[in-house]
N, C-alpha and C positions, 0 to 999 in steps of 0.2 A: 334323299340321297344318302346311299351311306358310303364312306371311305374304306374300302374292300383291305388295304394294305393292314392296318391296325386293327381289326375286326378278323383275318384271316390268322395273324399271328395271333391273337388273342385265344383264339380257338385249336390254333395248332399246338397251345402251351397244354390244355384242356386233352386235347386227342391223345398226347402225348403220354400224359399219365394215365388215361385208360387202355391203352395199347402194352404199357409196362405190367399194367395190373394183366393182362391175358397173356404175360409172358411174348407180347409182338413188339417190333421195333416200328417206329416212327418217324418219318421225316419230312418237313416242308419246304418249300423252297417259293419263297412269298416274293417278287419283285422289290425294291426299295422303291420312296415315292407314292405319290397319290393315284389310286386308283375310282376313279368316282364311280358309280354305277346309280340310277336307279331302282330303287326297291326297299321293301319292310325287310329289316333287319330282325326282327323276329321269325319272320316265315323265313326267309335264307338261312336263318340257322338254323330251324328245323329239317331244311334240306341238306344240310350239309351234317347234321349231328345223323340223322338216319344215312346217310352214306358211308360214314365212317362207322358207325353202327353194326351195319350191314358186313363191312369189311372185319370187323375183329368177330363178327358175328360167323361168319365163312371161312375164316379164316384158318390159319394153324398154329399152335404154340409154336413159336421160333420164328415166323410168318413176319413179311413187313408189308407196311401201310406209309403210302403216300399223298402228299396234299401240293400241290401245285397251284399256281395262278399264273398267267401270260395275258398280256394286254394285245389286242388285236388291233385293229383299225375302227372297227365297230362298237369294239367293248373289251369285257375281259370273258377268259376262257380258264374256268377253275375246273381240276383233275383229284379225283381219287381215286386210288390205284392201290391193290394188293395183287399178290401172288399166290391167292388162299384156293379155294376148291376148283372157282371158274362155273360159268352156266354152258350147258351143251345149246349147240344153235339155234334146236327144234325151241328151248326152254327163251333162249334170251328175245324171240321176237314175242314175246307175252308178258314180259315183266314190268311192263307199265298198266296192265290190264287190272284195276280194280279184281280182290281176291285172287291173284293168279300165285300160286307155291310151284316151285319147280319139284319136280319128284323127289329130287334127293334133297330141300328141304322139309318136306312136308314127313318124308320120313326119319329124319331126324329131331336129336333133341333140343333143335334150335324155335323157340316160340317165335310164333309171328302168325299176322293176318290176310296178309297178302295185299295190305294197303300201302305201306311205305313208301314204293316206287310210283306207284300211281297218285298218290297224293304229291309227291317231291313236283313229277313231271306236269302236274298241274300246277304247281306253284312257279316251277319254271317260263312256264307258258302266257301265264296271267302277267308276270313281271317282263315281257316280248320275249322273253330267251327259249331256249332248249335245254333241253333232259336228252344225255345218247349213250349207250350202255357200248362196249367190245370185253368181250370172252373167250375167253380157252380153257375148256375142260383140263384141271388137272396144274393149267399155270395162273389163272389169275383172272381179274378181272378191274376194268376202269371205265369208271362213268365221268362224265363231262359235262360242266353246267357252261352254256353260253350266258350271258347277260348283256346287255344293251351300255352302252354309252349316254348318259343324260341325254345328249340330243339326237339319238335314233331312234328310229321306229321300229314299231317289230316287222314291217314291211319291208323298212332296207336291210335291216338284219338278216331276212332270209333271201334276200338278194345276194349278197356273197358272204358264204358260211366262211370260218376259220381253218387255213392249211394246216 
């Protein structure tokens, strides 16, 4: 089990200063209180260090990045959010696909393999939760991790998603 509350600011103190160094602004906004969840706290951060990643990676000097969490009924619901290049539609229904580059990554000077997102959303999945991507070409982009409550299943999970 790990406590989501002190583990998310822990990381938002972390994003914080890598955001300053790309010239981007940062902000969290962490619930107070215990959030319990379910899961290796190492794989989670590797989900969340490649999303934030991603984000100052797409992103634009001046550009901001945010980090959210909201407790559900089920679990909690963590958010990372920029306002940086955006995926066009054709591109965002492939970005969990083992190797997939969107075109205007692949031609840019941004490195990567095309595993990050497909690895995260496996990690997502394996722990009951969800990996879900929304884009706008041009405004931004936010991905959304679900994770489970200690006592649900990934069955009742996906019985009623979070509004």
């Amino acid at each position: 089990y790990v406590d989501m509350g002190p583990f998310l600011r822990d990381l938002g103190e972390e994003y914080a200063e890598d955001a300053r160094q790309n010239q981007m602004t940062f902000t969290s906004q962490i619930p107070p209180g215990e959030h319990i969840v379910t899961a290796d706290r190492g794989k989670l951060k590797r989900v969340l260090d490649n999303l934030v990643s991603n984000a100052v990676k797409y992103g634009r000097p001046g550009g901001a990045i945010a980090l959210t969490a909201e407790e559900y009924e089920k679990g909690l619901v963590i958010q990372v959010s920029d306002n940086g290049k955006g995926i066009s539609p054709q591109a965002l229904g492939h970005v969990f696909d083992s190797f997939f580059r969107a075109d205007t990554a692949r031609t840019s000077s941004v490195p990567g393999s095309g595993l990050g997102l497909a690895l995260c959303s496996r990690i997502a999945q394996a722990h009951g939760g969800t990996l879900a991507m929304e884009s706008e070409l041009g405004k931004g982009t936010t991905v959304t991790v679900t994770l489970p409550a200690p006592n649900q299943t990934a069955a009742e999970l996906a019985q009623e998603e979070p509004v």
